[in-house]
N, C-alpha and C positions, 0 to 999 in steps of 0.2 A: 507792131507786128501784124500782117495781114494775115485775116480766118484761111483757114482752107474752106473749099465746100465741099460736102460732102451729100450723093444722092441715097438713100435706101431704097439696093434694090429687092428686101426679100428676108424673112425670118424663116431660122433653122427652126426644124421641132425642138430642140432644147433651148430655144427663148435666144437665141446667139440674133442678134442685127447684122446683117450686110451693108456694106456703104461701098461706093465709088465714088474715088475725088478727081476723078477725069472721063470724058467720052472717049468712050469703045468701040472700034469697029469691028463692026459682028454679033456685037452681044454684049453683054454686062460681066464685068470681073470685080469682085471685092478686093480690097488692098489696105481696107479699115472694118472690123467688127466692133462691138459692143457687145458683153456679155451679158448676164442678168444681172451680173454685178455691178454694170452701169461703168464700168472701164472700159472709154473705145483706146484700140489697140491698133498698130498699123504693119504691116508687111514690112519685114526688115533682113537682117543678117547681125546674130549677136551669138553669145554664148548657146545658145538650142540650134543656132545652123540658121537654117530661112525660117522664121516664124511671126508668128504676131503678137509685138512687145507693145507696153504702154505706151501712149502716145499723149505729150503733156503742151503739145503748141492748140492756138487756137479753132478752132472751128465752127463752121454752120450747116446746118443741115438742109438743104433744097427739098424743093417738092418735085420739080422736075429737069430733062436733062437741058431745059435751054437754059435754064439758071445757071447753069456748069460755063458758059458759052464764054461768061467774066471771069473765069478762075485766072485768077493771080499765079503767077510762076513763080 
């Protein structure tokens, strides 16, 4: 199974991580958080409607957006 990657663009004041696993035009959108509690979570549609549920496939974390450039489909 191939990682996703994932870029952090930015922490909430309540400690929440932002991540993007694709380039953006125009700007940056998270579609993966991490909580404090160390569960990244990814934008979906489940029982809560649109939300961000556990997310249990693999991934990596980039430093920047040309690292994205290899994302895997």
């Amino acid at each position: 199974m191939n990682k996703i990657k994932l870029l952090h663009i930015g922490t909430l004041k309540d400690g929440t991580k932002r991540f993007q696993s694709q380039l953006w035009v125009g700007g940056d959108a998270a579609d993966f958080i991490m909580g404090t509690d160390g569960i990244m979570k990814a934008i979906g549609y489940g029982d809560k409607g649109e939300n961000f549920y556990p997310f249990n496939g693999k991934y990596e974390i980039v430093k920047n957006k040309s690292d994205m450039v290899t994302q895997a489909l």
